[in-house]
C-alpha positions in Angstrom: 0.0 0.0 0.0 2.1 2.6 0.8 4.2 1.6 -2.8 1.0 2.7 -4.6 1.2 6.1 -2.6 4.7 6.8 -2.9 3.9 6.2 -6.8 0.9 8.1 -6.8 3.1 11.1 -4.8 5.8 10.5 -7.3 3.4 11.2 -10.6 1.5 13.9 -8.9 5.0 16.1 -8.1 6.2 14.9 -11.7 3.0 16.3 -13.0 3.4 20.0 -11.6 6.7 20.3 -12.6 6.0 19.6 -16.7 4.6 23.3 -18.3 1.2 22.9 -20.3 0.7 25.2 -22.6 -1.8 27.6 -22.3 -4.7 27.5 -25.0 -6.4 30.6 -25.5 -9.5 30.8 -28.3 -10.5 27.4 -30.0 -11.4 28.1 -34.3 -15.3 28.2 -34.0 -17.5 26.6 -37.1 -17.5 29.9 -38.4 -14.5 30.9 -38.8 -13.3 27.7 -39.8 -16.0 28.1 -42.8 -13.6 30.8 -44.0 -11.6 28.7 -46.0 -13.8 26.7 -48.1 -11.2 24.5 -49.9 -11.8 20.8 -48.9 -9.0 17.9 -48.6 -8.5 16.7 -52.6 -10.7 18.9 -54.0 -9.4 21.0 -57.4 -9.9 24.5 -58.6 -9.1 26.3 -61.8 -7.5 29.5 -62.2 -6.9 31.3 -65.3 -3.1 32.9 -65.3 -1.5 36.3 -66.7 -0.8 34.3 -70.0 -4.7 33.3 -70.4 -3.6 29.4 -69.3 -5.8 27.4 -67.4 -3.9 26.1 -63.9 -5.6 23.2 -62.2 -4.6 23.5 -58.1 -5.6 20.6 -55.7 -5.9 21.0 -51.9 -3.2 19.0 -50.1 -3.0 20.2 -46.7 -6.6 21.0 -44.6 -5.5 20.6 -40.9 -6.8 22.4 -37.9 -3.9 22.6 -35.1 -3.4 24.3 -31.7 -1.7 27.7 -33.4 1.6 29.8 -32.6 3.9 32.0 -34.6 6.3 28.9 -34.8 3.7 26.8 -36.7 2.8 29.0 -38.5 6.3 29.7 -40.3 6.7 26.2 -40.3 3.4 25.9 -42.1 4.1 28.0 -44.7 7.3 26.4 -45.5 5.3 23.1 -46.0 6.4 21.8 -42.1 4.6 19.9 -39.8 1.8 21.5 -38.0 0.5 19.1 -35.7 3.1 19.2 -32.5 3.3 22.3 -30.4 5.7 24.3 -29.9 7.4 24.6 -26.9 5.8 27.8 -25.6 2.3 28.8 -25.0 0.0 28.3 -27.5 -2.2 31.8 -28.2 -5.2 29.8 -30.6 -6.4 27.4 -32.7 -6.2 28.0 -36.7 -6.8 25.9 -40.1 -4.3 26.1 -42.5 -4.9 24.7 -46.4 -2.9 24.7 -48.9 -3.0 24.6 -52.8 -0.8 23.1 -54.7 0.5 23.1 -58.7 3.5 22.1 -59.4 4.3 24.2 -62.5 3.3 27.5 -61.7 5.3 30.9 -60.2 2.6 30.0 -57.3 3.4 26.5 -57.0 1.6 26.9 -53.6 -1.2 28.5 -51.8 -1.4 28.6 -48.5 -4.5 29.9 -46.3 -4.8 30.5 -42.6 -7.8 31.4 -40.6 -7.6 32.0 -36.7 -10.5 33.2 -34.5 -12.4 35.9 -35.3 -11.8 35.6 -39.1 -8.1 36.6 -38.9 -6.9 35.3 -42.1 -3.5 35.0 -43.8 -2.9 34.5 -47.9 0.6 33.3 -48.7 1.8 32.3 -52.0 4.9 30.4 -53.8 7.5 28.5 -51.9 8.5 31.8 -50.1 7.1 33.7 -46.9 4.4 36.1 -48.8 2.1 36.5 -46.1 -0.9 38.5 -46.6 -2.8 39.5 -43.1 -6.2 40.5 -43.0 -8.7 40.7 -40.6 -12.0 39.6 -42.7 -14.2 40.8 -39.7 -13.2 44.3 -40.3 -13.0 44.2 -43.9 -16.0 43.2 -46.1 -16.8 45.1 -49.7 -18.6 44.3 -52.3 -20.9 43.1 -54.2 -18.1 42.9 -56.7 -17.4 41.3 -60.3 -14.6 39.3 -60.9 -14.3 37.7 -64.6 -17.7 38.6 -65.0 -19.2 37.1 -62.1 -20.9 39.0 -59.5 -20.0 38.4 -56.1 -21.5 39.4 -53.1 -19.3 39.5 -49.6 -15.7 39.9 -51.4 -12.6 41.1 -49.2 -10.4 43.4 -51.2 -7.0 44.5 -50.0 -4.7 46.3 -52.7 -0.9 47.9 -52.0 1.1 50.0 -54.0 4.4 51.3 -53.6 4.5 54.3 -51.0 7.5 55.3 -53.0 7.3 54.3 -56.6 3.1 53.8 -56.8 3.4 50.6 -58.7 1.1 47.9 -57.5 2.5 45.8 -55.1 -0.4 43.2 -54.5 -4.1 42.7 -55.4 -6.5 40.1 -54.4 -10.2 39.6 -54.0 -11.6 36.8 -51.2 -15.2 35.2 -51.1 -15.8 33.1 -48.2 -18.0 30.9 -50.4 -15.9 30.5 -53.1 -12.2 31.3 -51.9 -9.7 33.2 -53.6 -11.2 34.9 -57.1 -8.5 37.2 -57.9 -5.0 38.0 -57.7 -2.0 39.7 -59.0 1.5 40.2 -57.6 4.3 41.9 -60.2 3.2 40.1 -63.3 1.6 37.0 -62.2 -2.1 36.8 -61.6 -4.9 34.0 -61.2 -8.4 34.9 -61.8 -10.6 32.1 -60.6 -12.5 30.0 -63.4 -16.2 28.9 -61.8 
């Protein structure tokens, strides 16, 4: 008997000394809906040059979230074991892929309350926005009307050329964008 307590002791101490991490907002429904690629699914984008490129969802996973995962997200990495300090959220993170185009990869991350993150390519393009805060439209986008599009454009502060555009629909995903001179207008 007192084996079994100075074993049960033994784990409890062990137990208090190990650091949990510290989870903070779970991903509601909602905002997981944000994204609405699937696992396998394909969608077609029209290019600058007029091509049709066919991209297929590889990655749909929904992990415990920190700025550690996330880089290692976007450079393809594991996302499923913590870090080793506190965790701030929950996100989904899917990615695109095609393996013959500038944008061999999309990435997109949603956290809670509909902060969202666009990368692109095999480098780290990150595009932040909060999609609670920014909703326009209805807007038309290869001829399609859209209603509930988020639109975020940059130019240069110094030269005005464009630096990025892109249109989001939370029903359809991304429907438009350009960087330089590469762009991929979603085909329906």
């Amino acid at each position: 008997m007192k084996k079994i307590i100075l074993f049960c002791a033994t784990l409890l101490m062990m137990s208090a000394c190990v650091k949990h991490a510290d989870i903070y907002m779970l991903l509601s429904n909602e905002d997981a809906a944000a994204i609405p690629y699937k696992m396998g699914q394909t969608v077609k984008f029209l290019d600058q040059n007029g091509d049709t490129i066919t991209y297929q969802v590889t990655r749909d996973e929904t992990y415990p979230y920190n700025g550690e995962q996330y880089i290692n997200a976007l450079n393809g990495g594991d996302v499923m074991h913590p870090a080793h300090h506190s965790i701030e959220c929950y996100a989904r993170t899917v990615n695109l892929t095609h393996e013959q185009s500038f944008a061999n990869r999309l990435c997109f991350t949603v956290r809670p309350e509909k902060e969202f993150s666009f990368c692109f390519g095999s480098g780290m393009n990150a595009l932040d926005m909060d999609m609670s805060l920014l909703t326009n439209g209805p807007c038309t986008v290869n001829g399609i009307n859209y209603e509930g599009v988020h639109h975020e454009i940059l130019y240069s502060q110094f030269t005005g050329e464009l630096i990025y555009d892109w249109y989001y629909n939370e029903e359809f995903g991304l429907l438009y964008f350009q960087k330089g001179d590469f762009s991929l207008t979603r085909i329906p």
